[in-house]
N, C-alpha and C positions, 0 to 999 in steps of 0.2 A: 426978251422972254425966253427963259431958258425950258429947252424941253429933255424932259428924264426918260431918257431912253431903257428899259428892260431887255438884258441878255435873253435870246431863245433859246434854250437849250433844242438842240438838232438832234436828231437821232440816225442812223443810219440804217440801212435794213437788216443789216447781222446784227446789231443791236435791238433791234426793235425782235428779232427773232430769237434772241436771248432772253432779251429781259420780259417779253410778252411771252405769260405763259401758256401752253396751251393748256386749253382745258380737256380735262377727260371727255372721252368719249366721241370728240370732234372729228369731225370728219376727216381723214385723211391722216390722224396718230394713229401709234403702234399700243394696242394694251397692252400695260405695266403686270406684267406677274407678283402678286402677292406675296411676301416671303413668309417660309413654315413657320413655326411654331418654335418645333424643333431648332431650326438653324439660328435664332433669334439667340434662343437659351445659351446653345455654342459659342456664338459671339460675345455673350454679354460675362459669360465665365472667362474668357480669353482674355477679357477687359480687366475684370479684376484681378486675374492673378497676375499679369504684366503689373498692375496700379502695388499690390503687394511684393511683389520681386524690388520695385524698383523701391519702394520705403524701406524694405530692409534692407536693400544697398546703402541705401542713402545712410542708413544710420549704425551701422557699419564703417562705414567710412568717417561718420563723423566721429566716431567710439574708439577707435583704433589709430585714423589715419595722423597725419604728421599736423602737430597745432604749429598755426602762426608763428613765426617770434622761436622757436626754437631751435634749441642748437646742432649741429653736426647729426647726423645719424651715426652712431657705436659702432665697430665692425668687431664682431666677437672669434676669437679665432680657439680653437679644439682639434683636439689629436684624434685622426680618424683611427677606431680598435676594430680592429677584428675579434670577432666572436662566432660561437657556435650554438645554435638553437638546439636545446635538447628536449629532445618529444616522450614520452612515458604511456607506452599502452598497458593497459592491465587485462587481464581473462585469467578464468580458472579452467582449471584439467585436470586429469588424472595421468601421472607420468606410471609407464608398467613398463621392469625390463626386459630387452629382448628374448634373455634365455635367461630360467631360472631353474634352481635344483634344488628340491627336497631331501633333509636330511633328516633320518629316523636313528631310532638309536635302538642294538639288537635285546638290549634289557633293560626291565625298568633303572631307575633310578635318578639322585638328584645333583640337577649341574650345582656343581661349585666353583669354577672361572672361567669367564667371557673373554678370551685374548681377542675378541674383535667390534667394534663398532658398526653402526647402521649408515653405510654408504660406502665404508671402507674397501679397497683394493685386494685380493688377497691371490696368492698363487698356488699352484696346485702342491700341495704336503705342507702346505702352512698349518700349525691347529687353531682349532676357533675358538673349544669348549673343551672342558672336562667335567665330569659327574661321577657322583660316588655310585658305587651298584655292589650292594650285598652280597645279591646273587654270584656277582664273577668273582670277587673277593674269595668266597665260598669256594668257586669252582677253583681257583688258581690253588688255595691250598691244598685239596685233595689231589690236584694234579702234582705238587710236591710231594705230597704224601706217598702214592703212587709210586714216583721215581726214587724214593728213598730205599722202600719197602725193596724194588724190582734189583733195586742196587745192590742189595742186600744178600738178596737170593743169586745173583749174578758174580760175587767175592765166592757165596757157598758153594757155585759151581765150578769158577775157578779152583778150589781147594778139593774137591773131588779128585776132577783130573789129576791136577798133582799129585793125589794120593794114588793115583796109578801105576807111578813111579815110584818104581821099591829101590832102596841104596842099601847098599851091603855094611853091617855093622862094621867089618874089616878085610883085607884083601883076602882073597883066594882065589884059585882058578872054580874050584864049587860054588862058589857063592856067587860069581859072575854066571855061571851055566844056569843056576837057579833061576838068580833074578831075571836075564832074559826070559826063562820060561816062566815066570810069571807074569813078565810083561807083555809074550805071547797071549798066553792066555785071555789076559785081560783086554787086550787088543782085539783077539780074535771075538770074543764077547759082547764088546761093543759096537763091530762090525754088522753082528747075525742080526743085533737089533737096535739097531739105525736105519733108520728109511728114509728116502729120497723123497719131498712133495713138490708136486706143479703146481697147485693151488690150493688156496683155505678149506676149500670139502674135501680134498685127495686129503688134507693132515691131518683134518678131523677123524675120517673115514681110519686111515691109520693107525692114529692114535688109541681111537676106542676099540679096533680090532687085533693091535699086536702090540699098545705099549709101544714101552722101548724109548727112545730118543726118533725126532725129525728135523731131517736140515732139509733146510729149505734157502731160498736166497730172498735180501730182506733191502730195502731201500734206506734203514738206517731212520727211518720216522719213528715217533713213540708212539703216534696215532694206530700204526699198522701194529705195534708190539701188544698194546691194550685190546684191538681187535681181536688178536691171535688166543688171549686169552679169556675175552669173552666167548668167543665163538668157536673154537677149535678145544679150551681147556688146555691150552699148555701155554706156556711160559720159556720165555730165552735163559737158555742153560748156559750156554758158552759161544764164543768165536773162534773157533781155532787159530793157532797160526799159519798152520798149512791150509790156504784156502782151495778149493776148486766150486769149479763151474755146475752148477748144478742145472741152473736154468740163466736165462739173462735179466729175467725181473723179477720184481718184487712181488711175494703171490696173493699178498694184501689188496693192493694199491695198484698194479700192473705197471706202477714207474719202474724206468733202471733199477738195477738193485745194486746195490755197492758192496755188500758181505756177504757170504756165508755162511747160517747161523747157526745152531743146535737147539730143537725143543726139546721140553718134557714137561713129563706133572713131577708139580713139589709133592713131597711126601711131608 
């Protein structure tokens, strides 16, 4: 008679305090803290992005990485270039130069050549411009006019003088005694009325009160000659060659004076 013996399964007490679970609330456990809400949601997000990281890896690698069965990996070889990154800012401004200078112009009239451009370099006596102007045109010839005229009267006073000087039709001891005395005379005559001026109102004052001839000393300008005959009424008659010192300037202008002149009124 055969007898069929069944295994006991044995338990031990660490097992038996394993695998028996305690029940809540029992006497002698620790209560279990409930977890948030909060920390739940945390976790279960942590969950899935790791579950999505790792499918995109995965397929990633399967899209890219090395297939089965294939051959050698390629080594591709390039010449390392040097280069230079070039950056481009932009802005607007107003650029204004340091030092600038106005140019006017002392009479109307219209430019006709631009010798310079806008940016251009230029040094000081360089010209830039020219313009026509009536007006100066106008003044320049009367100022010829002017000098021709004074020139004129300037030849007639040299011929004067000379006529001062008388020459003997033919030798003689008489007619040498003469002609000195008449060239006395004529000497002594232009002497009595010639008068010395220091200034434009002393030759005026002169002139209107005794005639005559005024030497004065003169700086050689035509500015101070044209004065003399607007404002005083006389006019240069002559330079002598025998100069003297009358005064040391010009009684126009109060410059040095370089000659010694003669006025009078033209007749």
């Amino acid at each position: 008679m055969e007898q069929t013996m069944e295994p006991v399964a044995q338990t031990t007490p660490a097992q038996s305090a394993v695998e028996t679970p305690t029940p809540a609330g029992a006497p002698g456990s620790a209560p279990t803290p409930p977890k948030s809400k909060k920390k739940r949601k945390k976790t279960t997000r942590r969950i899935i992005a790791l579950v999505l990281v790792i499918a995109l890896g995965f397929g990633l690698y399967r899209h890219f990485g090395k297939k089965e069965g294939a051959g050698e990996q390629q080594v591709v070889k390039d010449t390392v270039m040097y280069g230079s990154i070039t950056s481009t800012v932009e802005g607007s401004g107003m650029v204004k130069a340091k030092n600038s200078e106005t140019i006017t112009l002392a009479t109307a009239g219209t430019v006709t050549d631009v010798f310079v451009t806008e940016g251009q370099q230029v040094m000081a006596g360089d010209p830039l411009f020219t313009y026509d102007s009536p007006a100066a045109e106008k003044e320049v010839r009367d100022a010829k006019a002017d000098i021709e005229g004074y020139q004129k009267k300037l030849n007639a006073a040299y011929k004067d003088i000379a006529a001062l000087t008388l020459t003997a039709p033919y030798a003689g001891k008489l007619l040498e005694t003469v002609q000195q005395g008449l060239f006395d005379k004529a000497k002594r005559n232009l002497d009595e009325h010639t008068y010395a001026a220091h200034s434009l109102a002393e030759a005026k004052e002169l002139q209107e009160k005794n005639g005559g001839f005024i030497k004065t000393m003169w700086c050689g300008e035509l500015d101070c000659e044209l004065k003399m005959k607007e404002q005083a009424g006389v006019t240069s008659r002559c330079m002598p060659l025998k100069q003297e010192k009358v005064d040391d300037v010009c009684v126009c202008c109060g410059k040095p004076a370089k000659h010694m002149i003669y006025w009078g009124v033209a007749y």
